[in-house]
C-alpha positions as CSV (number, residue, x, y, z in Angstrom):
1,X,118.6,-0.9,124.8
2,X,117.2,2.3,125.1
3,X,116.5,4.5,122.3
4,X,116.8,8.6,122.1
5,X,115.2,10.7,119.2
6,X,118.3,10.3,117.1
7,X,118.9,6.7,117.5
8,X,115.0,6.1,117.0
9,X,115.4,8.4,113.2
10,X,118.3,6.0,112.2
11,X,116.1,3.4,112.8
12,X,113.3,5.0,110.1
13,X,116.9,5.5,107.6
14,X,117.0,2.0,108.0
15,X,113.8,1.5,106.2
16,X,114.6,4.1,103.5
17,X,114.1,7.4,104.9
18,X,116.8,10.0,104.2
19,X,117.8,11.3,107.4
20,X,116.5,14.8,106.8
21,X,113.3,13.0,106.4
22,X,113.5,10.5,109.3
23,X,114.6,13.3,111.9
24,X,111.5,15.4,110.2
25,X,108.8,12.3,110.8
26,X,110.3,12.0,114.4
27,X,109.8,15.6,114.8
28,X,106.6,16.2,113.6
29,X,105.2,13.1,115.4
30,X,106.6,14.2,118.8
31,X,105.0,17.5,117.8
32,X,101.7,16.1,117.3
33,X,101.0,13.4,119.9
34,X,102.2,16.6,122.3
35,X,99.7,19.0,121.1
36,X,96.7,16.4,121.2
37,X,97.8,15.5,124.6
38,X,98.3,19.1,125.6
39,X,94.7,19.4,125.0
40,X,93.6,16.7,127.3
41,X,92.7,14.7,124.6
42,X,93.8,11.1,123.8
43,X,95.7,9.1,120.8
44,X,94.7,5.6,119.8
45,X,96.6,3.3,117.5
46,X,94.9,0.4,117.1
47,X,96.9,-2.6,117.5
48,X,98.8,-0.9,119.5
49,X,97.7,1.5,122.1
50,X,96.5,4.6,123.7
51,X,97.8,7.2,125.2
52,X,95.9,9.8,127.4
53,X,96.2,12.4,130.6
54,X,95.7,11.4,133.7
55,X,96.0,13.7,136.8
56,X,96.9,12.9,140.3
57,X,94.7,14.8,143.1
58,X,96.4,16.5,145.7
59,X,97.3,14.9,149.1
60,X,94.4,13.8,151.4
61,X,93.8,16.8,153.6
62,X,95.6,19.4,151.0
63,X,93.5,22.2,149.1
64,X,93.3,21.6,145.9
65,X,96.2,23.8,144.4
66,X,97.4,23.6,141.1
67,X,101.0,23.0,142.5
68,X,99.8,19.9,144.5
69,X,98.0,18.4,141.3
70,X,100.2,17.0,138.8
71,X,99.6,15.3,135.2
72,X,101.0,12.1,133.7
73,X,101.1,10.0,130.5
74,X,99.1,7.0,130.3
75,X,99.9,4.4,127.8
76,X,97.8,1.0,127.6
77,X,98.8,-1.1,125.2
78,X,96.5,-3.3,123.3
79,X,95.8,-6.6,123.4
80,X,97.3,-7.6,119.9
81,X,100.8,-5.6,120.9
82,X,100.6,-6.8,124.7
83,X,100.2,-10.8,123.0
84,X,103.1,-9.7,120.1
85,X,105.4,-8.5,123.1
86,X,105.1,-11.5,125.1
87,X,106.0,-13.6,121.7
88,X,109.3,-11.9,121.7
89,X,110.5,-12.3,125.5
């Protein structure tokens, strides 16, 4: 299954959150892990994993022009969720 932001806040009203507050948490994490990664800077949770900017150069050959360069998300998990994961499969 694949989850949106709504279905992922039900999940959080499943654990007790009202759904004011569970759409709020979901929001404001979104938020956050944006603007740290907005600043080229990367998030760590440990025991589970990191995520960080990476940036694609431009095509052998091409000048270096911002259009040509683009920017991704890495995640890595860690070893503790990458062992958990294969537990459940």
């Amino acid at each position: 299954m694949k989850y949106n932001k709504r279905e992922f806040a039900e999940l959080l009203k499943k654990r007790g959150y009202t759904q004011k507050d569970a759409l709020a948490i979901t929001n404001d994490f979104i938020s956050v892990l944006s603007e740290i990664l907005f600043n080229h800077d990367s998030v760590t949770f440990s025991g589970f994993g990191n995520f960080e900017v990476k940036h694609r150069k431009a095509p052998d050959g091409d000048v270096l022009l911002p259009q040509k360069r683009s920017a991704y998300i890495k995640f890595t998990q860690s070893k503790a969720f990458k062992d958990e994961l294969m537990d459940h499969c």
